[in-house]
Every structure is written in structure tokens, then in C-alpha cells.
N, C-alpha and C positions, 0 to 999 in steps of 0.2 A: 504494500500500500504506500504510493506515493503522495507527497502535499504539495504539492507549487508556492504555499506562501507560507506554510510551516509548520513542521512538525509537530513543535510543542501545543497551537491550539486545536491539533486533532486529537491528541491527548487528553487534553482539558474538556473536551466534548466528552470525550469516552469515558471519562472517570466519573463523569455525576452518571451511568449507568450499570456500573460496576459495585453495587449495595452486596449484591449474592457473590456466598464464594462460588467455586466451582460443584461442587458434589450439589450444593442444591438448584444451581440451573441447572445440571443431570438427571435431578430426582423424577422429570417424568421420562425420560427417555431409555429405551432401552437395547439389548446385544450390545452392552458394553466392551469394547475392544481396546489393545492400546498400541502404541509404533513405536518404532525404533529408530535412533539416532544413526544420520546419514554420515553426518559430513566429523572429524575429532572434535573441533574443536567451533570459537568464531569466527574464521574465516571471510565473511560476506560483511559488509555493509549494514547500518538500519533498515536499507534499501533492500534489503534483499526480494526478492520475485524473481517472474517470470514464470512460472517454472514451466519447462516443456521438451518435449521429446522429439527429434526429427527422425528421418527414414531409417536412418540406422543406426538408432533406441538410443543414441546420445543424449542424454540429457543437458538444455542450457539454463542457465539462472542470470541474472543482470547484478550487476555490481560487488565483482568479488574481488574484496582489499579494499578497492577503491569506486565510487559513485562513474557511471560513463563508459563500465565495461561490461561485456558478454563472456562468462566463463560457461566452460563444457566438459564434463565427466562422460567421458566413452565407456559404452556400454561393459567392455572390457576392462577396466579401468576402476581403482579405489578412489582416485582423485582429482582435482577440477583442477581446470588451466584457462589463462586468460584465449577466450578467443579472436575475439576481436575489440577494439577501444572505440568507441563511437565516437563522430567527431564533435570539437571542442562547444560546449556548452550541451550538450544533448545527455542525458539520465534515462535509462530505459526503465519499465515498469513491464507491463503485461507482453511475454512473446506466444505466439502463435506459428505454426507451419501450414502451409497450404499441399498441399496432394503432391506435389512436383518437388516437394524439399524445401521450397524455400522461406526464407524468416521472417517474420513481420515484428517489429517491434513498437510498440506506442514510446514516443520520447517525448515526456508530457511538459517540461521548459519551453521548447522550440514547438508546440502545437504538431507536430511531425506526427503521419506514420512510416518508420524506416523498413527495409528490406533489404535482408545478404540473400543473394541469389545461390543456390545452390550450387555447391561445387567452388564458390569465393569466398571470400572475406572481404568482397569492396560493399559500406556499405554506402546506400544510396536514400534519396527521401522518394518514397511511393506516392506519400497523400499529405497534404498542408492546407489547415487554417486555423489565421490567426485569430479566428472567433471563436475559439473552443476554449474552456478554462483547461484543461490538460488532459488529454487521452491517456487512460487509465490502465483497463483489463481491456483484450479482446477476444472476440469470438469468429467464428469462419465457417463457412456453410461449404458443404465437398465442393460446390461449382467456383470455389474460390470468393466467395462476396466476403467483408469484413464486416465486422460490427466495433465498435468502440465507447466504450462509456464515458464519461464527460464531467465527473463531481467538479462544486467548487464548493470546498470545504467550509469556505465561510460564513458563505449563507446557506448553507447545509441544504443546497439544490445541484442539480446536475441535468443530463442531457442524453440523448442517445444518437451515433450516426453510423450510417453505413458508409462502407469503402466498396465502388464496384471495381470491377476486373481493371478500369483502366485509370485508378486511382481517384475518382471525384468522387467527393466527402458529400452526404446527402444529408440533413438533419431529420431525424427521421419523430423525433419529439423533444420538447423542451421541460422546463417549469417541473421537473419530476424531483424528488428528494437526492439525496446526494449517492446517485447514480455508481456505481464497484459492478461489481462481478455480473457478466454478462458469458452467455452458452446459449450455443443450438441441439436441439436433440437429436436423437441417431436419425432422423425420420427425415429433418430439416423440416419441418411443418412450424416448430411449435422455439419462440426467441422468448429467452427467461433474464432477466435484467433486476438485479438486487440496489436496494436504499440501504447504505450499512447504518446509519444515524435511526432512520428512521424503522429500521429492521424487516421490511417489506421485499420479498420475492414477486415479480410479476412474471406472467406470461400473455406473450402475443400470438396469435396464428401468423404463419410466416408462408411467404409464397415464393415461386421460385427466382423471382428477380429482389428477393431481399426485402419486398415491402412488407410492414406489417400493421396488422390491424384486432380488434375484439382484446384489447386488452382487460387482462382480470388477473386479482390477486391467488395468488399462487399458494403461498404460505406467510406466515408473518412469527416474529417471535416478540418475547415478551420481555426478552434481557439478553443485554450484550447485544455486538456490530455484528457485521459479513463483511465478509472483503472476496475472493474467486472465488470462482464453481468451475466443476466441470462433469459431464455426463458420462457414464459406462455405456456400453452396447445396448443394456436393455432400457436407457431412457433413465434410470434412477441421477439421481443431482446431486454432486457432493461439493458441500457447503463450509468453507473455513470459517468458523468461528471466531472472530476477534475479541480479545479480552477473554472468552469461556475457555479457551484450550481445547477445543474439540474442534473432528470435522465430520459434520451431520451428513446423514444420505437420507434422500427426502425419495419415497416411489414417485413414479408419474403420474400418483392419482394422489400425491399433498400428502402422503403419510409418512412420518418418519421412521425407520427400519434401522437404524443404526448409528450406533455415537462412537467414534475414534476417540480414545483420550490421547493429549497428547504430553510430551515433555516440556513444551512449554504453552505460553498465555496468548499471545500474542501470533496465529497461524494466517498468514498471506495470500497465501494462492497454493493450489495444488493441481497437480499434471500426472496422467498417467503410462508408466514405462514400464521396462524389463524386458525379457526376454518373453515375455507373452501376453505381456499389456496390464497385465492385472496387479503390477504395483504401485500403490500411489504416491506419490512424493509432493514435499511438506513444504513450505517455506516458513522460518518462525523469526517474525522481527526481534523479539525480546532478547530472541539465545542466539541470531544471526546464525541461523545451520538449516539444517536441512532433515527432514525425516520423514520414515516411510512406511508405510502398511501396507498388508495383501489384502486386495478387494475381494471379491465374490464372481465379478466379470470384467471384462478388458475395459478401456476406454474406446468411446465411442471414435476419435480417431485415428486408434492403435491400428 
């Protein structure tokens, strides 16, 4: 989770709803589960996100060591390395891959969306405007369309737009609460877009050119933020918890089936890898690492 204008009063928001400890915002939820620490130590940044997995199950995360950079853990591999340095003033947040390999990253300073082309490490700006408060999380439909959320922290409102195939940025709704984690479902029918302040999951029916429409609330909780999502195969939504230490899986009919504890408070975004899809990997601002648990089924774009 990134701030454009700072940190510390996202902080300050979060804290007047952090009354409960963790065991009892758990206390109705249930298949309690817990993960394992990825990475030894702090490694990454406050920044830490991204997370996501390309064609050949590498895992990448944005800002490790230092804010501006793309590090990557090969599948083969116990440890991260820087991949690529975006250029100067640009901070990545949410990356995503398109069917072809290639990388999209939201660089929410410069209003950017970046992309390494597969096979390089040049990177380049895909999609730009300077009316966005800062591109957040993204989401990606198989025919390649983006989606990108839009928070601005301080009036704890946000934004939703799409990216088509040849980079023009579409607004696709405004005036919505302070817009994080956005996913398509395995079907592409159905665009889910989280309020982490406001605690609100929506869903949209989504068509094949990225429009969407019949918005209705999806789920809602009643303590603690969200920040990513991302879908398995079968449609189920898993939901990083900010502040609670968990990552919720919600079915695609609003019910919750499952709570990941995790090692720490403060959980970003999560992306699904391995060697068969069905790992999912953590990002955790507080402990800056990384950690993972076995799902139940792949990710929907494993």
C-alpha cells in the first residue's frame, strides 16, 4: 500500500479503527490457517508490494532495499535480486502480467502505468494521466485490458480506470471511497474493487471490452482496512487484511471460507505462485518480508 502524500496520515486513519485485537476480529471467522515466513529477514522497503508471478513462476515484488526498484526471486531460487530500477522519481506499487509475459506496473508519483516487455528490462510508460491521484493495485482481464484503482488518501475517496490494449486511460467511475485492491474473476464477467477506509468490496458485471456496469456491494466488514485481492480458479477472493493480520477468502457467493493468520499486522497484497499455482505469497508492510501459504486451488492467472 502506497501514499502519495504520506504515510504517516494513513496511519492515523487506521488507528482510530484498530479498538479489537486480532483473535477477536477472528472470532466469527472460521478454517483457521497460518503461513510461513518467505523472505530471513527485512529486506524490502515500507513499500513493499506488488507481488506477482510471471511465465516462468518468478516471483516480483517492488522496492527491495531501496523505494524505485523491481526485485525477482526465481522460481528456483531462495532469494531476491534487484531486477530492474525504474526511472528516476517513479515508486512502483501494484504489478500485474499480461498473457504474453509482460509487466505492468502502477508508478503512483509520476500518475504512470509502466511496462518491461518481456524478454527486457527497458522499462517504458504504457499509460499516463496527470489527473489520477496515484495508481494503486491492478487488475487484467486474459484479453489484456487493465484496470487500476485511484485512492486519495486524504479525502478518503478514490477512482476506478481502465487501460485498453493501446494504453488510453478510460475513467470508468469517480467519487467512490478510497478505492485498493481491484481483480477480475476466472470468468472475466464479474470487476471487484475494495474501499480499504471505508471497508467495502464491490462488484461490477464486466463485458468484454472492459466496460462495466450493475454495481452492488459484494461484502463489507466491520473492523480493520483491505488493501489487494486476488482470485483462484474457482472464483473464491482473497482479501489482505490491513491492520487484522489475516488474508480472508471470501466464495463467489459473499461467504467467507477461510482466514490465513499471519506473522504479521500489517498484509499488502498477495499473488499466486509455485510450481503449481497454489501458493500464495504475502507482502507484510510492518515486518517488510514476504510470506506464504498453500491454497486449496491455483490462481486464476497461474
Amino acid at each position: 500500500m502506497r501514499i502519495f502524500f504520506s504515510f504517516l496520515s494513513f496511519f492515523l486513519v487506521f488507528s482510530c479503527g484498530l479498538e479489537m485485537n486480532k483473535k477477536d476480529a477472528l472470532s466469527t471467522h472460521i478454517n483457521l490457517s497460518d503461513s510461513s515466513i518467505v523472505t530471513s529477514d527485512s529486506i524490502f522497503t515500507v513499500g513493499i508490494e506488488g507481488p506477482a508471478v510471471g511465465l516462468n513462476g518468478d516471483l516480483f515484488l517492488v522496492n527491495f532495499k531501496e523505494d524505485g526498484t523491481i526485485a525477482r526471486k526465481k522460481l528456483s531460487s531462495d532469494s531476491f535480486e534487484v531486477f530492474v530500477k525504474l526511472p528516476i522519481g517513479s515508486i512502483g506499487n501494484g504489478i500485474r502480467f499480461d498473457n504474453n509475459g509482460n509487466m505492468f506496473i502502477a508508478d503512483y508519483p509520476k500518475h504512470n502505468i509502466l511496462r518491461v516487455e518481456y524478454g527486457t528490462r527497458q522499462v517504458e510508460v504504457f499509460a499516463h494521466d496527470s489527473t489520477m491521484n496515484q495508481p494503486n493495485d491492478l487488475a487484467i482481464m486474459d484479453n489484456g485490458i487493465l484496470f487500476a484503482s485511484d485512492p486519495n488518501w486524504v479525502e478518503k475517496s478514490g477512482n476506478i480506470w481502465k487501460i485498453d490494449l493501446l494504453g488510453e486511460m478510460v475513467l470508468l467511475e469517480d467519487s467512490m471511497g478510497t478505492t485498493n485492491g481491484i481483480e477480475v474473476n476466472p470468468e472475466n464477467n464479474t470487476l471487484y474493487v475494495n474501499e480499504s477506509i471505508q471497508r467495502k468490496i464491490w462488484a461490477y458485471d464486466l463485458d468484454e471490452k472492459g466496460n462495466v456496469s450493475k454495481k452492488r456491494l459484494f461484502y463489507e466488514f466491520t473492523d480493520y482496512g483491505m488493501d489487494g485481492m486476488r482470485c483462484d480458479k474457482k472464483g473464491n477472493l482473497y482479501v489482505a487484511r490491513y491492520g487484522a493480520g489475516v488474508v480472508v477468502v471470501i466464495s463467489p457467493k459473499g461467504v467467507v471460507i477461510r482466514t490465513v493468520i499471519l506473522n504479521g499486522d500489517k498484509p499488502t497484497n498477495v499473488a499466486f505462485g509455485g510450481i503449481k499455482g497454489d501458493i500464495v505469497y504475502v507482502t507484510l508492510q510492518d515486518k517488510k518480508w514476504v510470506e506464504s501459504f498453500k491454497a486449496n486451488y491455483p490462481g486464476r492467472n497461474f
